[in-house]
N, C-alpha and C positions, 0 to 999 in steps of 0.2 A: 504494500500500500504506500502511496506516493505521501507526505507530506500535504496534511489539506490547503485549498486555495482559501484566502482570509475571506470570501463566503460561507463556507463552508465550516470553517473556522467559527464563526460567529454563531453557527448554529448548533455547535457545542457545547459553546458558554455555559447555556441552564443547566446541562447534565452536570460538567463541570463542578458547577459550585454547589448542585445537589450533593455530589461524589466529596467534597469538601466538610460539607454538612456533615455527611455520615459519618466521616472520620474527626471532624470534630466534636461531635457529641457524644463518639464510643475510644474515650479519653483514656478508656482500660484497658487498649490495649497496648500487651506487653510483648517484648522479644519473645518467642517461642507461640506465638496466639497463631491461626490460621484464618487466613481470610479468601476467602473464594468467587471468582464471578463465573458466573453457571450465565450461558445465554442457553432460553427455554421459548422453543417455540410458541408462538401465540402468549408469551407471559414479556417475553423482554431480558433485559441484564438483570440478574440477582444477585446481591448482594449478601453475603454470609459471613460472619463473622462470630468464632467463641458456637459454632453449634446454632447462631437463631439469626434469621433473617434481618437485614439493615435497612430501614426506610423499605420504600414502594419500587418494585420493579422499575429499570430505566427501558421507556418502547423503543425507544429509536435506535434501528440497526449499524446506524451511521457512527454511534457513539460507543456499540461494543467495538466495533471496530478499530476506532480511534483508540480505545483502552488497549485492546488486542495486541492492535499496532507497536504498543511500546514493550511490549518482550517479542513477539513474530511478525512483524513489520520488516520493511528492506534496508532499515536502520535502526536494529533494537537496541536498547541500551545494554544488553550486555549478549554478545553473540553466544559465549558460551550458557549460558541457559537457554537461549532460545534452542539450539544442539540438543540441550539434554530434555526441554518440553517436546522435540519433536523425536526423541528416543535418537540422535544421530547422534555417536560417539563417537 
């Protein structure tokens, strides 16, 4: 996935600072915690954290993606996990 265009861009914002939200209201977590984004068709991005759901599903496909993007994207931030999420060693 390319880098979005700042349209594009803009219309991530709200997930964005939804995504902000959740992690600043769930202040508990600690090194060793596990947090998960499950995309669920017909449901959207979910948010998991500690074993129990975070806020309300995120719909828009545009924005798991965008999330996706920063571990298996064409510039992830750290290539070697992206290797070890797609089992290539």
């Amino acid at each position: 996935m390319a880098y979005p265009s700042r349209s594009e861009l803009s219309k991530l914002i709200p997930g964005l600072m939804r995504m902000g939200e959740i992690f600043s209201t769930a202040k508990t977590f600690v090194e060793g915690d596990v947090v998960t984004l499950d995309w669920i068709p017909g449901t959207g991005l979910v948010v998991n954290g500690k074993g129990k759901q975070q806020g309300e599903p995120f719909k828009e496909p545009e924005f798991f993606y965008a999330i996706a993007s920063v571990w298996l994207g064409q510039q992830p931030t750290n290539w070697k996990l992206k290797d070890q999420l797609l089992g290539i060693q």
